[in-house]
C-alpha positions as CSV (number, residue, x, y, z in Angstrom):
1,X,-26.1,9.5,-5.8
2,X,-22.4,9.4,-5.3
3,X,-22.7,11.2,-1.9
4,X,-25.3,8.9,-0.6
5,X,-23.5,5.6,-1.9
6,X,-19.9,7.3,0.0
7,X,-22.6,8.0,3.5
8,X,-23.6,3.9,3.3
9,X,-20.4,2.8,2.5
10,X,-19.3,4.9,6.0
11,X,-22.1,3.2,7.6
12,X,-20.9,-0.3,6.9
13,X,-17.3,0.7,6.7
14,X,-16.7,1.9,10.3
15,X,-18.8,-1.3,12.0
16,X,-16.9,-4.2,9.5
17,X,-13.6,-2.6,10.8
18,X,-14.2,-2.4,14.5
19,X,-15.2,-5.8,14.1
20,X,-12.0,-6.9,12.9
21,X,-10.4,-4.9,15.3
22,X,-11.7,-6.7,17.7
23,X,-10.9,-10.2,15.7
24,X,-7.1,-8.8,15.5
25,X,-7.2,-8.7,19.7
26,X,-8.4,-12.7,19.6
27,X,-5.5,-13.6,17.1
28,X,-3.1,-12.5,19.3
29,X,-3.1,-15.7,21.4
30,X,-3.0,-17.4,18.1
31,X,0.1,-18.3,15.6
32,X,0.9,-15.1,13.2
33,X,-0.9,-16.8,9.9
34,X,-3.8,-16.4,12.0
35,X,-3.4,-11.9,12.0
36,X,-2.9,-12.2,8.3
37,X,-5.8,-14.2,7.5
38,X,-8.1,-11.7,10.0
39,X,-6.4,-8.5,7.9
40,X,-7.6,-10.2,4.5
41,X,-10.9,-11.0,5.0
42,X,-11.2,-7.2,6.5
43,X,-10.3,-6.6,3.0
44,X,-12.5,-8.6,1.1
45,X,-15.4,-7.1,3.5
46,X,-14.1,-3.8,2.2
47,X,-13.8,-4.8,-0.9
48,X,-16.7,-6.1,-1.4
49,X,-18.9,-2.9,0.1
50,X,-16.7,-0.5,-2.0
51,X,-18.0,-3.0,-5.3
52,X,-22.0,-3.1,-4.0
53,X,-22.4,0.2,-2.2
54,X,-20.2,2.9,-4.1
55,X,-20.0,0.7,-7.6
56,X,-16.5,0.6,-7.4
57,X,-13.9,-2.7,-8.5
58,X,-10.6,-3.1,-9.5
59,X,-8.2,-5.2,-11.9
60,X,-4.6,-6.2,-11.6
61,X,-2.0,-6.2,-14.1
62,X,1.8,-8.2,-14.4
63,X,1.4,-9.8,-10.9
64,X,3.6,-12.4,-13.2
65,X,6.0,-9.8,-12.3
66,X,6.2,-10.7,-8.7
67,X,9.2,-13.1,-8.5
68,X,8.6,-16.3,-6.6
69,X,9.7,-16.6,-2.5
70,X,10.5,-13.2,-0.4
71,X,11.3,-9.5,-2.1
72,X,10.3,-6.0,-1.9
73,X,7.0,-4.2,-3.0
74,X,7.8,-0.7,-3.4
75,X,4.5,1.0,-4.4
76,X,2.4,4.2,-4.7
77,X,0.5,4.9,-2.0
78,X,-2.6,7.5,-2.4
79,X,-5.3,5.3,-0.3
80,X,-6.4,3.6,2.4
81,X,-7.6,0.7,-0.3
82,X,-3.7,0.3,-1.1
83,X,-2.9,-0.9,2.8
84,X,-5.4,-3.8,1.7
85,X,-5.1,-5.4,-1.3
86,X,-1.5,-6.7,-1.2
87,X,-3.0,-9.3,0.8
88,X,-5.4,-10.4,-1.8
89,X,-2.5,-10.8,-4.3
90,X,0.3,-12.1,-2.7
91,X,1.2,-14.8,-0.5
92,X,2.6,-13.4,2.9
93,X,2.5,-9.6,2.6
94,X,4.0,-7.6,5.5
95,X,3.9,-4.0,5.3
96,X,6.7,-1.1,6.6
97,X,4.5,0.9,8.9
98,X,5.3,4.4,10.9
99,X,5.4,4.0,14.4
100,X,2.8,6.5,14.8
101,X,0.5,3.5,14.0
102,X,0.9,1.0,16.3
103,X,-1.7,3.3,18.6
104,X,-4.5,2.7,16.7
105,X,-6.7,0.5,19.2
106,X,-6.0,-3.7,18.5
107,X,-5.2,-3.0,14.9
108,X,-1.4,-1.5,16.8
109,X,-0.8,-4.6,18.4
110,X,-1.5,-7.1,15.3
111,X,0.9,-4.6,13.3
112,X,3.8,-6.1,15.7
113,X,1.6,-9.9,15.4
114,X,2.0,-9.9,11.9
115,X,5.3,-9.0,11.2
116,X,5.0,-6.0,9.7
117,X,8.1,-3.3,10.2
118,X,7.4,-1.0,12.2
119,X,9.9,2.4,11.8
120,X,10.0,5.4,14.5
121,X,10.3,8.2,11.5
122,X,12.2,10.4,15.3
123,X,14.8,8.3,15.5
124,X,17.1,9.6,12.9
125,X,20.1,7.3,11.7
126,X,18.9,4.5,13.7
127,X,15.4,4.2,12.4
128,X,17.3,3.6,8.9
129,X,19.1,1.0,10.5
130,X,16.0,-0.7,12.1
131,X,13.6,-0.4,9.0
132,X,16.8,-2.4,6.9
133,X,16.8,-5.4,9.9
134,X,12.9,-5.8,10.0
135,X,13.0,-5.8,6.2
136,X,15.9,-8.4,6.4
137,X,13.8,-10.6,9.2
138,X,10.5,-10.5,7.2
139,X,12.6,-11.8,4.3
140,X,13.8,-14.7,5.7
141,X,10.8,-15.6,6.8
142,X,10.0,-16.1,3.4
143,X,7.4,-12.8,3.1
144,X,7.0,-10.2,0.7
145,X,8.0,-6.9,2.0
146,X,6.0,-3.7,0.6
147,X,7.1,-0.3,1.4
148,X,5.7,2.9,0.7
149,X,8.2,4.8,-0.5
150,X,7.1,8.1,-0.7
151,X,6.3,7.9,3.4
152,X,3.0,8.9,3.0
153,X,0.1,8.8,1.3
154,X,-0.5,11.5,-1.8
155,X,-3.0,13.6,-3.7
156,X,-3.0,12.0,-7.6
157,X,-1.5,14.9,-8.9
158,X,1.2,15.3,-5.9
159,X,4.6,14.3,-6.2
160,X,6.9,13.4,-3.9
161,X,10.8,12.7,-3.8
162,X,11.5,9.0,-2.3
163,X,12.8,8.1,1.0
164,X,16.2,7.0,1.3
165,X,15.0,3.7,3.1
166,X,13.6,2.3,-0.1
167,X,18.0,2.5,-1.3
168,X,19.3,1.2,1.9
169,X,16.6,-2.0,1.9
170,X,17.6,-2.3,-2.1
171,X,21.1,-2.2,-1.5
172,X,21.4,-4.3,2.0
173,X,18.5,-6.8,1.2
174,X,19.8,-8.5,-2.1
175,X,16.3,-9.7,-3.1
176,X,14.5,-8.0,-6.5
177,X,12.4,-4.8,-5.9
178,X,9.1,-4.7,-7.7
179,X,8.0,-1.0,-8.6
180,X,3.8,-0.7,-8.2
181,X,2.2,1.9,-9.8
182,X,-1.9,2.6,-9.2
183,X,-4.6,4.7,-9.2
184,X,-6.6,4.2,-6.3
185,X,-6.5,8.0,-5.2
186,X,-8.4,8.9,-7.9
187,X,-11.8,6.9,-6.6
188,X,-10.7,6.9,-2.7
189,X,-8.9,9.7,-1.9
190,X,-6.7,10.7,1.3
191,X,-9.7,11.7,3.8
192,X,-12.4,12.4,1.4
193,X,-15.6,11.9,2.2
194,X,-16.9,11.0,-1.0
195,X,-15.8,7.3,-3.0
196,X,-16.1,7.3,-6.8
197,X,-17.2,4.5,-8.7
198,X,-15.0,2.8,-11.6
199,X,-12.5,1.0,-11.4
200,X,-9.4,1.0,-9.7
201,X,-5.7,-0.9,-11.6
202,X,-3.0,-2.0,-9.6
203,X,0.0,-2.5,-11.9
204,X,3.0,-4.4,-10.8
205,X,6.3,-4.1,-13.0
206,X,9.5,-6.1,-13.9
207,X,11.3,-6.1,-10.8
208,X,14.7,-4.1,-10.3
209,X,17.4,-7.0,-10.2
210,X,20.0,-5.7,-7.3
211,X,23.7,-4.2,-8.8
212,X,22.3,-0.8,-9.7
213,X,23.9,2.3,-8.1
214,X,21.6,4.3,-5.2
215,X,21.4,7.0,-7.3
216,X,20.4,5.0,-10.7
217,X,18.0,2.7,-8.8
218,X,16.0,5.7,-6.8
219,X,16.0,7.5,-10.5
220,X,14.9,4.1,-12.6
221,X,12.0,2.9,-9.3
222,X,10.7,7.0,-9.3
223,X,10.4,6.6,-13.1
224,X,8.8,3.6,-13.3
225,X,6.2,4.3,-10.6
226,X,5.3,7.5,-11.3
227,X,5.0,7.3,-14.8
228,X,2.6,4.6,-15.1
229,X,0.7,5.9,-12.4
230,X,0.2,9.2,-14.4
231,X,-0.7,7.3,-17.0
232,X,-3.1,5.0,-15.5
233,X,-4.5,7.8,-13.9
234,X,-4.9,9.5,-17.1
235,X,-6.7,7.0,-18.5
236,X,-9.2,6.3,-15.8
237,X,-10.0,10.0,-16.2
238,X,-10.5,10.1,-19.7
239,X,-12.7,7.0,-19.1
240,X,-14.7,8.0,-16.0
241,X,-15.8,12.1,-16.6
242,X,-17.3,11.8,-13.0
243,X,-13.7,11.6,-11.0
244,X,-12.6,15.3,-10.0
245,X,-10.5,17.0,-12.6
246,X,-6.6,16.9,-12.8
247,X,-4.9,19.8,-10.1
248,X,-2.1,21.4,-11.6
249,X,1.1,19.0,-10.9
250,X,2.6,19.3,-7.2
251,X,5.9,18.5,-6.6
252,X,7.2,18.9,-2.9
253,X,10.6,16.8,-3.3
């Protein structure tokens, strides 16, 4: 059952997001609200066929914790579901993206349309420089900045050591970074074929106030997010015996 819900959910998944693709192209001509609004109802589409097809929702916790006006999201990343729902939650999301991305087909273009930051990962020194300017634009436009800060997405049981960005944008932005932990990996993981249903938590944090050394702040936001991951994680699995059992703990920092 759970291999033919994951085959209809591709079905229905792969039309709904050329679709938008090709809404993205049409907002172009339009003011930038119009690109974010196009990028959230893709994700309530998706949303809503991950809930109907595979049997899978989700819940939020502390979004209280999310100050008021512009600051940064620093959050795990183990899914595709995690590049949508921080549109559903907060008020003007923009996301850091790898450059690498702007070539997917329309969806590239309404990267740059949206505001998002987008960082050449080749380009040494200077693509620090350039991810903490964007970051500094999108504030002052008022949005909410979420970054990645692992660079990639992750297995659930993989674990790697931050970027340095996530520092430099903590220490040169002067705005509170909220640490996100989650465990969407678990149900949708990184290119697998098959979705699990449950239930997936998104758990935002007190924010990190700014002061804090780089060392003490990369330690406190790595604690924070990856402890309550693994323990959200750990209690998903305890809860749903269906999602694939624990691999024995990776670490690549």
């Amino acid at each position: 059952m759970i291999l033919l819900r994951s085959i209809l959910f591709g079905a229905l998944f792969f039309p709904w997001t050329a679709l938008c693709s090709l809404m993205v192209a049409v907002a172009l001509v339009f003011p930038r609200k119009v690109t974010q609004t196009n990028v959230k109802v893709w994700g309530i589409g998706v949303r809503f066929l991950l809930k109907w097809v595979v049997g899978l929702g989700w819940r939020v916790e502390g979004l209280e914790n999310v100050p008021p006006g512009p600051c940064v999201i620093a959050a795990k990343h183990q899914s595709a579901w995690d590049t949508m729902v921080f549109h559903a939650l907060l008020p003007d999301p923009v996301y850091v993206v790898k450059k690498e991305l702007t070539r997917i087909p329309f969806w590239g273009w309404g990267f740059y349309k949206a505001g998002c930051v987008v960082v050449d990962r080749k380009a040494g020194a200077k693509a620090l420089k350039h991810l903490v300017q964007g970051v500094q634009v999108a504030l002052a436009r008022g949005s909410q900045v979420v970054i990645f800060p692992e660079g990639t997405r992750t297995a659930p049981d993989q674990r790697l050591d931050y970027h340095p960005g996530i520092a430099a944008v903590y220490r040169d932005a002067n705005v509170p970074v909220v640490p996100v932990a989650l465990d969407s990996g678990l149900f949708w993981g990184r290119r697998a074929a098959l979705k699990y249903p449950g239930e997936i938590t998104i758990k935002f944090m007190e924010p990190i106030l700014p002061g804090l050394d780089r060392r003490e702040f990369l330690a406190l936001l790595q604690d924070r997010v990856e402890g309550e991951s693994a323990r959200l994680m750990a209690e998903k699995r305890a809860r749903f015996p269906h999602l694939p059992r624990p691999r024995p703990l990776v670490d690549n920092g």
